[in-house]
VOFILUM-77308 format. One line per 10 residues: number of its first residue (from 1); for each residue x, y, z of C-alpha. Coordinates in Angstrom, 1 decimal. Layout:
BEGIN
NUM	X,Y,Z | ... .
END
This chain:
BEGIN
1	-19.9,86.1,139.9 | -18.2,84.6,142.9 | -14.9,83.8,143.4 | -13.6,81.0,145.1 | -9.8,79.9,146.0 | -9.3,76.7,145.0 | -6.0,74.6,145.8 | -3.9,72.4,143.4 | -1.9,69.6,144.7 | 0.9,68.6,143.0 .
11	4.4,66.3,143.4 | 6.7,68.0,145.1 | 9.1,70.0,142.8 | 6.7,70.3,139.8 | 4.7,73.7,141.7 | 6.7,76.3,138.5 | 5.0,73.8,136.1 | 1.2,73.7,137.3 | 1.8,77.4,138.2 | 2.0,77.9,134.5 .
21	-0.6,75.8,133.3 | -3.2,77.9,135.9 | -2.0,81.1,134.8 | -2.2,79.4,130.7 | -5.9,78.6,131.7 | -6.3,82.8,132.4 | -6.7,82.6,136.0 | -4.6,84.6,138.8 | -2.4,82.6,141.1 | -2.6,83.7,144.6 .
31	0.0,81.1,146.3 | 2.8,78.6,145.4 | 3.8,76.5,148.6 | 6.0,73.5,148.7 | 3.2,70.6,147.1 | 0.5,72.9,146.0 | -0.4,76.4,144.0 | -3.5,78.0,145.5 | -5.3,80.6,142.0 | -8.6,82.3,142.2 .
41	-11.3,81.1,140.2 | -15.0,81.2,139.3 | -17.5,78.2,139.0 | -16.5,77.9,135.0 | -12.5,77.5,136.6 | -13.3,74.8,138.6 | -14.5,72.6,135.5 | -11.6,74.3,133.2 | -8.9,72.9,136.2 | -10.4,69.1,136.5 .
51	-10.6,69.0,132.9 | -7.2,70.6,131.7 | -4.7,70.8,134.4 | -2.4,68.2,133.6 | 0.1,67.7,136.6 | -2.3,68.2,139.5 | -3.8,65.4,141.6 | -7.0,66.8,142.6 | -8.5,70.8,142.4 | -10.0,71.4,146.4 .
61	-12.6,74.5,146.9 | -10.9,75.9,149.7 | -13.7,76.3,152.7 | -11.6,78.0,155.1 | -7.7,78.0,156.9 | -7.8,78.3,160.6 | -5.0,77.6,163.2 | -5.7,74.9,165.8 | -3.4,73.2,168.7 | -6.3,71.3,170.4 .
71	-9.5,68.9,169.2 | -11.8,71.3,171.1 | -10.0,74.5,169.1 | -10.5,72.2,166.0 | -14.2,71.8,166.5 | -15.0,75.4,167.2 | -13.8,76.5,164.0 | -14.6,73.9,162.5 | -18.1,74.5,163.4 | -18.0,78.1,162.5 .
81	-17.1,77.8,159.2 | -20.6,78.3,156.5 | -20.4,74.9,155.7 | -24.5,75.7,154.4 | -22.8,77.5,151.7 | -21.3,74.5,150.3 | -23.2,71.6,151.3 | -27.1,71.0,150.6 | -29.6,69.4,153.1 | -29.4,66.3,151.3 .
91	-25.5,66.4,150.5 | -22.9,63.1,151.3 | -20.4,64.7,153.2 | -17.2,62.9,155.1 | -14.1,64.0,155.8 | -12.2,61.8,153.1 | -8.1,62.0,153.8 | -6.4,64.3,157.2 | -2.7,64.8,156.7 | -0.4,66.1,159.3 .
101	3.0,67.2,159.3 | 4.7,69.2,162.7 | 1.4,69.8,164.4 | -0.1,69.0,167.9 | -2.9,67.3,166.1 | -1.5,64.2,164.7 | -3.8,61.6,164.7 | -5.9,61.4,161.4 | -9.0,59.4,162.6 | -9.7,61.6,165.6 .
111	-9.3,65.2,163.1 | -11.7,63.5,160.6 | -14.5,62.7,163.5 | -13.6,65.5,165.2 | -14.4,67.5,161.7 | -17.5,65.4,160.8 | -19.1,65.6,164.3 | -18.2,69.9,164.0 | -20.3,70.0,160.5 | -22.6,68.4,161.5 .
121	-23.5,70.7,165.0 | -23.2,73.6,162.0 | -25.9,72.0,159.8 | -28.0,71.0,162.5 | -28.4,74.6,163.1 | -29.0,76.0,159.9 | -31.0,73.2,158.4 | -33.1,72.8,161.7 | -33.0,69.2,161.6 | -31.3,66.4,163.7 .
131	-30.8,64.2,161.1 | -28.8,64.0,158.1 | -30.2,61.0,154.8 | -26.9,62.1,153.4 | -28.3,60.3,150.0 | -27.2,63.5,147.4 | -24.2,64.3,145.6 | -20.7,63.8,147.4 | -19.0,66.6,148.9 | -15.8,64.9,150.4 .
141	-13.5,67.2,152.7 | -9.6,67.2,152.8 | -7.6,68.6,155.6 | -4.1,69.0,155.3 | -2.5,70.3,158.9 | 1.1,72.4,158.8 | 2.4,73.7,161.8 | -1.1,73.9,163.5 | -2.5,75.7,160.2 | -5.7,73.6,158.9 .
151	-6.3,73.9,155.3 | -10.1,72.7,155.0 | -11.3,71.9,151.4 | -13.8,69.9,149.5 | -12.6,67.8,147.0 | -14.2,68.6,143.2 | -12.9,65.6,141.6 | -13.5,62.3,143.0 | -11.0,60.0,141.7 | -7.0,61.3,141.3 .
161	-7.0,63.5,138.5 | -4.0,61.2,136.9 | -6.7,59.0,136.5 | -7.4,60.1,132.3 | -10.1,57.5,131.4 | -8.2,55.0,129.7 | -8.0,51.3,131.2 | -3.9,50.9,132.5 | -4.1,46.9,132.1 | -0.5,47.5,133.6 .
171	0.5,48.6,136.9 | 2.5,52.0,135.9 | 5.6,52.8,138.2 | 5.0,56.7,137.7 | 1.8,58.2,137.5 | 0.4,60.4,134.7 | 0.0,63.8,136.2 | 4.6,63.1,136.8 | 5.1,62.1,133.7 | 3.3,65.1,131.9 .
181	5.4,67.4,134.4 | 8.8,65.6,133.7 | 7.5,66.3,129.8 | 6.7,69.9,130.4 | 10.0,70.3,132.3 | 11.6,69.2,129.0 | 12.1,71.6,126.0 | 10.4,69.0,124.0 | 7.7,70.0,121.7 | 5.8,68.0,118.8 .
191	8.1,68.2,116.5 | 11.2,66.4,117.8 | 11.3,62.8,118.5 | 10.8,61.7,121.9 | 12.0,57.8,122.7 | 11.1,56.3,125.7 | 13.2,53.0,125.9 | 11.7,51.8,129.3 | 7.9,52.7,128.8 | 6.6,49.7,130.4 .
201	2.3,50.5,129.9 | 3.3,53.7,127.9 | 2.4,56.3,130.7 | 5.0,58.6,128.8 | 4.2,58.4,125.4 | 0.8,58.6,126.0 | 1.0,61.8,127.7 | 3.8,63.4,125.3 | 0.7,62.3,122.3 | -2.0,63.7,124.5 .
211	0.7,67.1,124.6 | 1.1,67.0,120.8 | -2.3,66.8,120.2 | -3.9,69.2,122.7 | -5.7,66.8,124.2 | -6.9,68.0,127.6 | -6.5,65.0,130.4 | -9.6,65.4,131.8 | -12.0,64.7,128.0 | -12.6,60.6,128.7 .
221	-14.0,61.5,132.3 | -16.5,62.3,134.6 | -15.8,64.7,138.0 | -18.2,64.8,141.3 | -18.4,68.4,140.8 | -20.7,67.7,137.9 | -23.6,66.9,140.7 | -22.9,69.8,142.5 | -26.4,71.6,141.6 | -26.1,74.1,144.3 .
231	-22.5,75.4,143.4 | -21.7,75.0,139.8 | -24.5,74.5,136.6 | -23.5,71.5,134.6 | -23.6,73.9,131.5 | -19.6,74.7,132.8 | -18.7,71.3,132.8 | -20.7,71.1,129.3 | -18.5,74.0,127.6 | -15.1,72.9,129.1 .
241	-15.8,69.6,127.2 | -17.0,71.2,124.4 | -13.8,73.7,124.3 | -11.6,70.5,124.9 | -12.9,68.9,121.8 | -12.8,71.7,119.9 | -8.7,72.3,120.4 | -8.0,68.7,119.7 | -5.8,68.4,116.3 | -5.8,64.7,115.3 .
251	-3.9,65.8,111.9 | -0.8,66.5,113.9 | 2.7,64.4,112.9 | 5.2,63.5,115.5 | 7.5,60.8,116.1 | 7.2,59.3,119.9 | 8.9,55.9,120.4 | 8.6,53.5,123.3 | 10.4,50.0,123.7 | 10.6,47.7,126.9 .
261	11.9,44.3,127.4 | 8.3,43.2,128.6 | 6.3,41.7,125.3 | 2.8,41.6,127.8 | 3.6,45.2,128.5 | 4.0,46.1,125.3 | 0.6,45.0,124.4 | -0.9,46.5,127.7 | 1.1,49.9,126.2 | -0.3,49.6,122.7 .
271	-4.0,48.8,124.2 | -3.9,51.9,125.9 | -2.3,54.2,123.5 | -5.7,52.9,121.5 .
END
């Protein structure tokens, strides 16, 4: 079984609450920095986090953490990383989003073609080829740079994990993966009321229902991990889904209320509580 570390982002402030939904989920939490909780998982915990983790934007497979104060430094170690342990002959891979904060490398379009000309020299190597078809699954990379400390992951989810599945016809001023943190930071559970007297397209109540009936967020969607054939078997994704189902409990009663001064909005609110 291997292990990989995978990373969690998360809004700033809400780290205690994802921290306890990991360790809920039965997996060991290795780091909590400011924005994100780094655990320890297998191939199964990478399907259990996309599809249950409530208040986390993304789950990364970390691929490695260097330290790097010039472009050439960059592309040496990026270049020695295995990227051939993660990404097939045939894989998609780009550097998606670079993010730097109090580093000498500050400019995000050089780091992501710095990083994508680096993989590329790797996999040249190893696959003996010069060129890439790049017409597999996607295996997007995500660098976030901290006082010259690169954090180097590929992104397992595609689309922002407070994306649940459901059609907003509103735009929301707050997104899900918030308002199920603000909830959890609550000592509300399903059997008090909950009134929401601003909730616009209902991102609130939604969530608090989706709480009350153990509904995991991640049920009504699909994740680009599910094509990774060469890391993680479909059958994990298969049985988180089935698990998912399995815990709903659609006989529950609770009392969650939400008004705004918008009629349209209250229609876009009830149309996705639906």
């Amino acid at each position: 079984m291997n292990l990989w570390e995978l990373t969690a982002p998360c809004h700033f402030g809400t780290e205690a609450v994802l921290k306890r939904e990991i360790l809920d989920l039965g997996y060991e939490v290795t780091k909590v920095e400011d924005g994100r909780v780094t655990f320890e998982a297998d191939a199964q915990g990478v399907a259990d986090a996309n599809l249950f983790l409530r208040t986390t934007e993304r789950v990364l497979l970390k691929v490695g953490e260097v330290k790097a104060e010039t472009f050439d430094e960059l592309f040496e170690k990026t270049k020695a990383l295995p990227w051939e342990n993660y990404i097939p002959k045939n894989g998609k891979f780009w550097v998606a989003k670079a993010n730097s904060i109090k580093s000498k490398l500050f400019s995000p379009s050089d780091i992501q073609s710095i990083m994508k000309k680096a993989m590329v020299e790797r996999l040249k190597t190893v696959y003996h080829r010069e060129r890439f078809e790049e017409t597999g699954a996607e295996y997007p990379i995500r660098i976030s740079i901290l006082k010259d400390e690169v954090l180097i992951g590929l992104d397992t989810s595609g689309v922002s994990l407070h994306k649940r599945g459901y059609q907003m016809t509103a735009p929301a001023p707050i997104t899900e993966t918030l308002a199920s943190a603000l909830i959890l930071f609550t000592p509300w559970k399903k059997d008090r009321i909950l009134v929401d007297p601003f909730c616009g397209s209902g991102t609130f109540p939604i969530e608090a229902a989706m709480l009350a009936a153990n509904m995991a967020p991640g049920m009504k969607r699909h994740f680009l991990a599910e094509k990774w054939e060469n890391l993680i078997p479909i059958r994990h994704f298969q049985d988180a889904k089935e698990e998912a189902a399995d815990l709903v409990d659609l006989s529950v009663e609770t009392d969650i209320q939400g008004y705004d001064i918008d009629g349209e909005i209250i229609k876009a609110a009830r149309a996705n509580a639906k």
